[in-house]
PDB file of N, CA, C and O in Angstrom, chain B, residues numbered from 101:
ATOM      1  N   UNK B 101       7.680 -27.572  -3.860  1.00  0.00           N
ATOM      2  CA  UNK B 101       8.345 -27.149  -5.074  1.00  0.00           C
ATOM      3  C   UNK B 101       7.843 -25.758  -5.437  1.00  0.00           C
ATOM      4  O   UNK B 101       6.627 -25.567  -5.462  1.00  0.00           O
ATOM      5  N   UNK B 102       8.733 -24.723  -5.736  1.00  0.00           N
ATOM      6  CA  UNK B 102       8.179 -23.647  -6.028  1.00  0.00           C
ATOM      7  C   UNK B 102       9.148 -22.932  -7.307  1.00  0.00           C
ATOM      8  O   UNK B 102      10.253 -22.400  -7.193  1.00  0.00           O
ATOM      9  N   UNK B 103       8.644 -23.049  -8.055  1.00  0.00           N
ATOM     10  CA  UNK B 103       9.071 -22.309  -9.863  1.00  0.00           C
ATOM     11  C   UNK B 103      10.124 -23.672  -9.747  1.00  0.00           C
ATOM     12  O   UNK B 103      11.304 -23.692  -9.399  1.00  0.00           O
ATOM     13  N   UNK B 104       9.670 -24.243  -9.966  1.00  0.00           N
ATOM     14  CA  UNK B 104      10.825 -25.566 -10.528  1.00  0.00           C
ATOM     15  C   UNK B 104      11.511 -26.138  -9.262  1.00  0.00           C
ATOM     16  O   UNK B 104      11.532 -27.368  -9.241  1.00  0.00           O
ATOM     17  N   UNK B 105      11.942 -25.662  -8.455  1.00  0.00           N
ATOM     18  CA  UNK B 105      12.857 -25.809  -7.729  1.00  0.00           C
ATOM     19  C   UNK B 105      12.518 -26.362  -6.353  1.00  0.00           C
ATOM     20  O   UNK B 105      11.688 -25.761  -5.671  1.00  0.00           O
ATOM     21  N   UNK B 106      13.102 -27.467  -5.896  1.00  0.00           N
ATOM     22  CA  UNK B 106      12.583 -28.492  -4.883  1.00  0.00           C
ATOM     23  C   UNK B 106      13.290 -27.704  -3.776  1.00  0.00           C
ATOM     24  O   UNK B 106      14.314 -27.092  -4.080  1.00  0.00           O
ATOM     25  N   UNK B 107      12.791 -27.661  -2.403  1.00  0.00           N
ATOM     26  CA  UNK B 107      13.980 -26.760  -1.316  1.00  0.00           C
ATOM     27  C   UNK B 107      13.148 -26.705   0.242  1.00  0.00           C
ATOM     28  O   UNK B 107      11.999 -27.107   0.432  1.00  0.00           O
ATOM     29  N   UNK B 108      13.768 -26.294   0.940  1.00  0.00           N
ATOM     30  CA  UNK B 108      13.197 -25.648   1.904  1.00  0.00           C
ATOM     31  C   UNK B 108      13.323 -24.444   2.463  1.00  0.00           C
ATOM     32  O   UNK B 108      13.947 -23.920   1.540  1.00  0.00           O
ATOM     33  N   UNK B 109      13.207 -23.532   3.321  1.00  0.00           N
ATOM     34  CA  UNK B 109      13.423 -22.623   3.508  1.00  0.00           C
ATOM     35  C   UNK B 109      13.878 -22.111   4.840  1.00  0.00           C
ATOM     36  O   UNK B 109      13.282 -21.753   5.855  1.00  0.00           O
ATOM     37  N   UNK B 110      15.670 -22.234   4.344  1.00  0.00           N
ATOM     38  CA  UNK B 110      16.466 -22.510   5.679  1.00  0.00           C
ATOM     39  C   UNK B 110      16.088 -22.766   7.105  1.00  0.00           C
ATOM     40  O   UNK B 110      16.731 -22.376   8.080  1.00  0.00           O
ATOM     41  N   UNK B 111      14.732 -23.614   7.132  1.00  0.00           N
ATOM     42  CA  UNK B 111      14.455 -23.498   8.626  1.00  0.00           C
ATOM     43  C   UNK B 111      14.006 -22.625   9.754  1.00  0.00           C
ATOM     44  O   UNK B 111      13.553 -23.044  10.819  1.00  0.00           O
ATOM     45  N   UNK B 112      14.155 -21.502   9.458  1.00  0.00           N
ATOM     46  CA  UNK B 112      13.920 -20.593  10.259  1.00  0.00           C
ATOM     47  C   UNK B 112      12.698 -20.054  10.277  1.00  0.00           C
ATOM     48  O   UNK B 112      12.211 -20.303   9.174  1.00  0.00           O
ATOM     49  N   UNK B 113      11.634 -19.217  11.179  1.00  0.00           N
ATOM     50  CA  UNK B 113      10.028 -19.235  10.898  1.00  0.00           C
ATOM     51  C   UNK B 113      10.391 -17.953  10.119  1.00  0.00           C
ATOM     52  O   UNK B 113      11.319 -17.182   9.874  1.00  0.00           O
ATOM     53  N   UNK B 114       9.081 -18.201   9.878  1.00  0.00           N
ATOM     54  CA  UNK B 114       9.337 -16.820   8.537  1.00  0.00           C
ATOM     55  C   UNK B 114       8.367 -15.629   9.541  1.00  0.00           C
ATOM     56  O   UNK B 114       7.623 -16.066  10.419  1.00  0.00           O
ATOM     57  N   UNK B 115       8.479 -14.230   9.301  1.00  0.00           N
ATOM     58  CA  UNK B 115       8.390 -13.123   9.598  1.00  0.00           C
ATOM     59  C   UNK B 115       7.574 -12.041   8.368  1.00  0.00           C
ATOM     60  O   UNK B 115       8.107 -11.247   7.592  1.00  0.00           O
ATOM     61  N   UNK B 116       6.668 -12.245   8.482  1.00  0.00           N
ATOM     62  CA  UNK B 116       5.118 -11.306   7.875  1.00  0.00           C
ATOM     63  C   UNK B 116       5.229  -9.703   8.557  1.00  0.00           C
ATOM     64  O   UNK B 116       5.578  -9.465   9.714  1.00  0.00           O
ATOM     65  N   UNK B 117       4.929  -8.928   7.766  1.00  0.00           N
ATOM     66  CA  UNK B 117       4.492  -7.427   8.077  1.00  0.00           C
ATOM     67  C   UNK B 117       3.548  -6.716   7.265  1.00  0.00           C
ATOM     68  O   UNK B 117       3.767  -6.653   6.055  1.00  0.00           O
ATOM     69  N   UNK B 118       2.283  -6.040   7.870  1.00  0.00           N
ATOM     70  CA  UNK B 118       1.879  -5.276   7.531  1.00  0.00           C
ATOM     71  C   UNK B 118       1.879  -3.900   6.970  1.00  0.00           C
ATOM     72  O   UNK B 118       1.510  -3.205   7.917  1.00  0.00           O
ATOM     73  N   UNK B 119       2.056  -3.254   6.115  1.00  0.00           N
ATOM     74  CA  UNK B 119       2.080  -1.474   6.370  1.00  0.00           C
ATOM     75  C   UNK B 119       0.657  -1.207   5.259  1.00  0.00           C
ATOM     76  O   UNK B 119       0.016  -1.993   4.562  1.00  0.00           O
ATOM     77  N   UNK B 120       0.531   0.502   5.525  1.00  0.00           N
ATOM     78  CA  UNK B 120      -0.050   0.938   5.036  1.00  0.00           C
ATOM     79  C   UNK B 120       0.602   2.315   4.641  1.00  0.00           C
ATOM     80  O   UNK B 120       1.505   3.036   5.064  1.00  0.00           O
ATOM     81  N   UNK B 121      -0.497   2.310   3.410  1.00  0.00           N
ATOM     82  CA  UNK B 121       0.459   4.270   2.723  1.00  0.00           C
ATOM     83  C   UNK B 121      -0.697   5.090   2.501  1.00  0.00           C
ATOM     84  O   UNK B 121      -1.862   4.926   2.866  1.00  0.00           O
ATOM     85  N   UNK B 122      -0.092   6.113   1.756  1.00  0.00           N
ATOM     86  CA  UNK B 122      -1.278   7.241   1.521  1.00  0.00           C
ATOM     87  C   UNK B 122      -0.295   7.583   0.106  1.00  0.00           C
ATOM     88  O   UNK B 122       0.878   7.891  -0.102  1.00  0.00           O
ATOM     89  N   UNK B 123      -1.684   7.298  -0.811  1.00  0.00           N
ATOM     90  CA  UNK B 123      -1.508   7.599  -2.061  1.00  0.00           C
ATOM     91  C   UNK B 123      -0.781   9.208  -2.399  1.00  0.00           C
ATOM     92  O   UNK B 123      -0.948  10.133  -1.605  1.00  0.00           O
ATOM     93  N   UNK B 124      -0.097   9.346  -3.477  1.00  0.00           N
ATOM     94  CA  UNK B 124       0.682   9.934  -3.763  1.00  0.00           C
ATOM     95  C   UNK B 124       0.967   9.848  -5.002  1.00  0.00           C
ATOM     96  O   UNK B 124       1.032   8.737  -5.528  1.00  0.00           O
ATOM     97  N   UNK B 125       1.290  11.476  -6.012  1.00  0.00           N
ATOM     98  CA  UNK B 125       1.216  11.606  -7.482  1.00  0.00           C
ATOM     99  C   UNK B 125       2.091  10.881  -8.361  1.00  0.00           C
ATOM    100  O   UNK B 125       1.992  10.652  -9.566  1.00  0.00           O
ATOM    101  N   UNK B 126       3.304  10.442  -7.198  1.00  0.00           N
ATOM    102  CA  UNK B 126       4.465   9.768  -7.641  1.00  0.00           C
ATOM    103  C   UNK B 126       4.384   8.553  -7.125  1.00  0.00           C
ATOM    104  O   UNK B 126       3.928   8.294  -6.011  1.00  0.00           O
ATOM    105  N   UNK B 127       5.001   7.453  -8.243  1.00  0.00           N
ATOM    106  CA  UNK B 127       4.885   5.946  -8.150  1.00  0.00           C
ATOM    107  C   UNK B 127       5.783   5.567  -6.420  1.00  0.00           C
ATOM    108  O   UNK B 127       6.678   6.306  -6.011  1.00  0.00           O
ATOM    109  N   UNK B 128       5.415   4.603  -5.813  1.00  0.00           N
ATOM    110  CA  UNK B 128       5.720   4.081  -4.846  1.00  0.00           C
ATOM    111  C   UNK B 128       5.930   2.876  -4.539  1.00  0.00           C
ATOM    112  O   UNK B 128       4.998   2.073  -4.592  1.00  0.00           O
ATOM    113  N   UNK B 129       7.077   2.525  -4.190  1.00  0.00           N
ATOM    114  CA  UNK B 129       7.823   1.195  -3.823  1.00  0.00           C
ATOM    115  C   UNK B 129       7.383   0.218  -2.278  1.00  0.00           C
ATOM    116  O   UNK B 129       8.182   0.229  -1.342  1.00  0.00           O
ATOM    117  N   UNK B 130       6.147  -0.527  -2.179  1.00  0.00           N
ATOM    118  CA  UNK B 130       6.149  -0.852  -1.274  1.00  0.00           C
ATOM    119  C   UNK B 130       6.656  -2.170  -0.564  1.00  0.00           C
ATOM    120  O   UNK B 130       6.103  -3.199  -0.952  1.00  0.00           O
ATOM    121  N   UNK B 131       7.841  -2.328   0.638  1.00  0.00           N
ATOM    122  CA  UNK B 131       8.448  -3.787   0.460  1.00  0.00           C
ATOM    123  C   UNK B 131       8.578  -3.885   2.357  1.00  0.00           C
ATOM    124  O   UNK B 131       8.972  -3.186   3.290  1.00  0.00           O
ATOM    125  N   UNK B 132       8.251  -4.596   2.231  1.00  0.00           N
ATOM    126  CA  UNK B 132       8.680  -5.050   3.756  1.00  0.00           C
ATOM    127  C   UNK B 132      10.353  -4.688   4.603  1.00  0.00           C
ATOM    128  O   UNK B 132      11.394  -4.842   3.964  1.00  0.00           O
ATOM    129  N   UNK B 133      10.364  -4.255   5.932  1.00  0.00           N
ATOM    130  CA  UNK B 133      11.389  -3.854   6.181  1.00  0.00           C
ATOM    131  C   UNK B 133      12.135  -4.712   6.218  1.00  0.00           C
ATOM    132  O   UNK B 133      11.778  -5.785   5.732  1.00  0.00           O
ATOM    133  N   UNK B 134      13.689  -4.572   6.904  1.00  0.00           N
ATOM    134  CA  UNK B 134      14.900  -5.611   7.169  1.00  0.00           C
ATOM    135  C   UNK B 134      13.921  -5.935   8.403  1.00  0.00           C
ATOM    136  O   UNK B 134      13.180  -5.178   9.029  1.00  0.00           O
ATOM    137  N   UNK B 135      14.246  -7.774   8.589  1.00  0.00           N
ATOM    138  CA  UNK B 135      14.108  -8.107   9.381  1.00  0.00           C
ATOM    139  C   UNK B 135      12.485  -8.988   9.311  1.00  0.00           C
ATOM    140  O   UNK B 135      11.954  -9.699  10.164  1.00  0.00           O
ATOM    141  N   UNK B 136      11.996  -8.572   7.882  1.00  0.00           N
ATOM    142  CA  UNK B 136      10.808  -9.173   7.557  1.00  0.00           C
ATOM    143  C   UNK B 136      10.718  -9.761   6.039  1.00  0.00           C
ATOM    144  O   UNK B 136      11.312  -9.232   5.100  1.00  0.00           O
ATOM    145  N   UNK B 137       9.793 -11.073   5.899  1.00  0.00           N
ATOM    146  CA  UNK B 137      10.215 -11.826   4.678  1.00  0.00           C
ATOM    147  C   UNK B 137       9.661 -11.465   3.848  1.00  0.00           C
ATOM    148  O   UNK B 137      10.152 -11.539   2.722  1.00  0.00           O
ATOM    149  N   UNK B 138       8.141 -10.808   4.102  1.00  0.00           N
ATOM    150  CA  UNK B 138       7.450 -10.911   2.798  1.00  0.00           C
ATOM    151  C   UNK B 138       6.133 -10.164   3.898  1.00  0.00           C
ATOM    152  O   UNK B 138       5.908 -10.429   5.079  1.00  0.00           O
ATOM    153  N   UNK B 139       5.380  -9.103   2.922  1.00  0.00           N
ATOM    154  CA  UNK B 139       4.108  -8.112   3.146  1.00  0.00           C
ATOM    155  C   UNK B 139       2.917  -9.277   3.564  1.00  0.00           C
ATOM    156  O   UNK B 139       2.988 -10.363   2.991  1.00  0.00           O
ATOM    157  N   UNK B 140       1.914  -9.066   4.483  1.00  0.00           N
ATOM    158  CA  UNK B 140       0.792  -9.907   4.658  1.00  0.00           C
ATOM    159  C   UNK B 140       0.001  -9.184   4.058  1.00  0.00           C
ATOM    160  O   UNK B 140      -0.832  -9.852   3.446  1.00  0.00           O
ATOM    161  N   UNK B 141      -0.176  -7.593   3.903  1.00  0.00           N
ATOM    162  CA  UNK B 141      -1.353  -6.585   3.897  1.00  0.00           C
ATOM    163  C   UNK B 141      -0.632  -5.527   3.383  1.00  0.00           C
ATOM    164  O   UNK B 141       0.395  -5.169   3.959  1.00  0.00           O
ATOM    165  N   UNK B 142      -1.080  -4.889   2.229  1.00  0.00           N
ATOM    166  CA  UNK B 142      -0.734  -3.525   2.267  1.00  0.00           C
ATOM    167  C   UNK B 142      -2.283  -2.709   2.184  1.00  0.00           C
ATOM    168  O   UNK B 142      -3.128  -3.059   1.359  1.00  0.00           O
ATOM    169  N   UNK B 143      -2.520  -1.543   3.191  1.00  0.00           N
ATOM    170  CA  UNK B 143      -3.946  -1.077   3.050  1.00  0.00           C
ATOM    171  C   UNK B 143      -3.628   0.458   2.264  1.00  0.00           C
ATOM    172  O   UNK B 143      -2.826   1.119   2.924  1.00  0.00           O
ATOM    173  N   UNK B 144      -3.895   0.849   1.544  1.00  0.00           N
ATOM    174  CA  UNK B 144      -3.654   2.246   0.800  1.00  0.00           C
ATOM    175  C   UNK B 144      -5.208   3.014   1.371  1.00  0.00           C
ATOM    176  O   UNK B 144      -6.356   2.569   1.387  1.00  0.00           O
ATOM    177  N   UNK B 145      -4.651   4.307   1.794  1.00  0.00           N
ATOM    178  CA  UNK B 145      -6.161   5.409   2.019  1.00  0.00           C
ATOM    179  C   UNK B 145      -6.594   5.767   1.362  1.00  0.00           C
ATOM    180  O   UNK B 145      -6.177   6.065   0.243  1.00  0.00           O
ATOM    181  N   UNK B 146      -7.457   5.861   1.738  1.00  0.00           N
ATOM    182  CA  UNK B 146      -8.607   6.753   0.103  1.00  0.00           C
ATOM    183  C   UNK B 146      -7.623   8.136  -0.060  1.00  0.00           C
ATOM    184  O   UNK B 146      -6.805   8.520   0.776  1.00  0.00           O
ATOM    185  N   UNK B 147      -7.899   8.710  -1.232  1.00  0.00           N
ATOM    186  CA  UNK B 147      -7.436   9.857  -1.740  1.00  0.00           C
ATOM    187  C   UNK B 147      -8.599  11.157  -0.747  1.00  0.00           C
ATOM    188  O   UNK B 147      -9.830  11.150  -0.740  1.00  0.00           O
ATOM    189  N   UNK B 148      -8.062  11.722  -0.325  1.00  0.00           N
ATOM    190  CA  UNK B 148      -8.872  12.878   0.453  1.00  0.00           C
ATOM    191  C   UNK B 148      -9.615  13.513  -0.516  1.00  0.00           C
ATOM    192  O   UNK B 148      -8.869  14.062  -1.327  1.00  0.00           O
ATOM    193  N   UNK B 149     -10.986  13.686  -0.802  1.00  0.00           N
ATOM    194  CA  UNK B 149     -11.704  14.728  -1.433  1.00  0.00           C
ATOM    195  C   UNK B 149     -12.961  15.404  -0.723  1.00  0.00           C
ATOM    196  O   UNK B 149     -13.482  14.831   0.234  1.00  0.00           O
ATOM    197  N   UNK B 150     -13.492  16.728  -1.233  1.00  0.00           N
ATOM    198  CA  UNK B 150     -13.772  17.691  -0.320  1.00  0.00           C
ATOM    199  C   UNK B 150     -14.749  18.540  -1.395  1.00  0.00           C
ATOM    200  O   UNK B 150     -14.296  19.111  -2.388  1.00  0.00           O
ATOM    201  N   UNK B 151     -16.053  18.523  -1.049  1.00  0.00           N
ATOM    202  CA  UNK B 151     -17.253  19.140  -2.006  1.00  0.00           C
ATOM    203  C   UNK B 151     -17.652  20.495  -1.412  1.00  0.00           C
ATOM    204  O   UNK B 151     -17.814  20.682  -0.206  1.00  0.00           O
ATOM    205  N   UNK B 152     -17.760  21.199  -2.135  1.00  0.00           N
ATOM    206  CA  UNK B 152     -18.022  22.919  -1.483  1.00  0.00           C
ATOM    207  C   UNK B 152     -19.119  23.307  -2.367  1.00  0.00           C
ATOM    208  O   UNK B 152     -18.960  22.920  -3.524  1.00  0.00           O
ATOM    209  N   UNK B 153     -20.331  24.053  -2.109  1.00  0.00           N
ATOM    210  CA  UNK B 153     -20.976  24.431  -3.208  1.00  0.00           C
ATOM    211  C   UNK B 153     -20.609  25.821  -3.554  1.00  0.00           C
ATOM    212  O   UNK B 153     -20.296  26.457  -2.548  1.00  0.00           O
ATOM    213  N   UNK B 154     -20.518  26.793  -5.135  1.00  0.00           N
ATOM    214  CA  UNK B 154     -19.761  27.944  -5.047  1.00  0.00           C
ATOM    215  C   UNK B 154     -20.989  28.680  -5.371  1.00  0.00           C
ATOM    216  O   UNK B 154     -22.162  28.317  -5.444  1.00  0.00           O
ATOM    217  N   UNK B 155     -20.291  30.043  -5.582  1.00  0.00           N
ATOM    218  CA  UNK B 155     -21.339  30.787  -5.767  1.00  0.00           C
ATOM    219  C   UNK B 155     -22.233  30.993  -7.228  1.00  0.00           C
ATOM    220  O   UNK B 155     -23.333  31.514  -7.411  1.00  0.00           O
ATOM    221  N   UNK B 156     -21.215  30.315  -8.230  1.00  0.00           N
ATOM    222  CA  UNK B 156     -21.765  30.168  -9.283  1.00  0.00           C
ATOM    223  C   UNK B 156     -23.374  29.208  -9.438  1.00  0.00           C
ATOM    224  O   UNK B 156     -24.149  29.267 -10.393  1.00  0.00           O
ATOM    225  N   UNK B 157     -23.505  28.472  -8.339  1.00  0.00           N
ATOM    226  CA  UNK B 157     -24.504  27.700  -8.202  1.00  0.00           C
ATOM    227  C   UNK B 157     -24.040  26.328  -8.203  1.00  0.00           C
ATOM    228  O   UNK B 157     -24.765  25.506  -7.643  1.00  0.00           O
ATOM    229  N   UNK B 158     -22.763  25.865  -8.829  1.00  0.00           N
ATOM    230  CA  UNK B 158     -22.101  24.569  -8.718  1.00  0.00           C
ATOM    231  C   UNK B 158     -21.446  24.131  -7.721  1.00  0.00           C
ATOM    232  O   UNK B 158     -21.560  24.647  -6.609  1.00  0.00           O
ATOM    233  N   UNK B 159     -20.759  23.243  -7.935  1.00  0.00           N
ATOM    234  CA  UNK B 159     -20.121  22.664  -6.591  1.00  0.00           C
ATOM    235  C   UNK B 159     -18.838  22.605  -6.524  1.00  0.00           C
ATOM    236  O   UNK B 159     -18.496  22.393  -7.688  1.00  0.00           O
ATOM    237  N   UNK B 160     -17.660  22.676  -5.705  1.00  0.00           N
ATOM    238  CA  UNK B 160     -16.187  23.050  -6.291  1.00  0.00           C
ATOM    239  C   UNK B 160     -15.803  21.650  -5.368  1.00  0.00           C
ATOM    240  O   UNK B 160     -16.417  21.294  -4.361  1.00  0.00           O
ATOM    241  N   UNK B 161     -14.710  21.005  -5.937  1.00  0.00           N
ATOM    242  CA  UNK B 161     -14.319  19.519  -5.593  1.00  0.00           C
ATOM    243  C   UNK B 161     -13.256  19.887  -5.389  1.00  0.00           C
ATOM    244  O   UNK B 161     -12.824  20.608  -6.289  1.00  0.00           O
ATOM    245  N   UNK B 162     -12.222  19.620  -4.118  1.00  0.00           N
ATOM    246  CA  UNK B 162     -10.777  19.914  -3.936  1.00  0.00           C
ATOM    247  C   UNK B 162     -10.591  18.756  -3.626  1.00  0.00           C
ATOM    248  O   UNK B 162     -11.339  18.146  -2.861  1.00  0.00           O
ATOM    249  N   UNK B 163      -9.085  18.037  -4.420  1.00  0.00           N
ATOM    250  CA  UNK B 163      -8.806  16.786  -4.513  1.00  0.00           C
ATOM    251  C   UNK B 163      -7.580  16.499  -3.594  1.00  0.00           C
ATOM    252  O   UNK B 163      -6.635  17.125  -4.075  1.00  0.00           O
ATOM    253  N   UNK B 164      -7.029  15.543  -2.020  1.00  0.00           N
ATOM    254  CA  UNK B 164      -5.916  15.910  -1.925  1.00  0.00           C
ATOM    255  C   UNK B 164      -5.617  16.383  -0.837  1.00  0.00           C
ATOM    256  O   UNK B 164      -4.474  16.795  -0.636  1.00  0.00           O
TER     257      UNK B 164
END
């Protein structure tokens, strides 16, 4: 039974996919392709960042 509703699921084996993304400033839709039922894994990458020391004596962080 799943949300109320007694059933099965037409029989057929079901079909899992993995993906992975790389973060991004704009929102992102992640869904399994045609031909697949439902995500097993989604792995997202770290955001790239990058430490420099400047000449001011501090350290300059480039994000990206």
């Amino acid at each position: 039974m799943l949300l109320g509703v007694t059933g099965v699921y037409g029989g057929e084996s079901i079909n899992a996919q993995a993906k992975s993304a790389t973060p991004s400033f704009t929102q992102q839709t992640i869904q399994p392709d045609d031909g697949y039922d439902y995500l097993s894994a989604v792995t997202i990458a770290a955001i790239p960042v990058a430490y420099a020391d400047n000449a001011a004596g501090g350290r300059t962080v480039t994000i990206g």
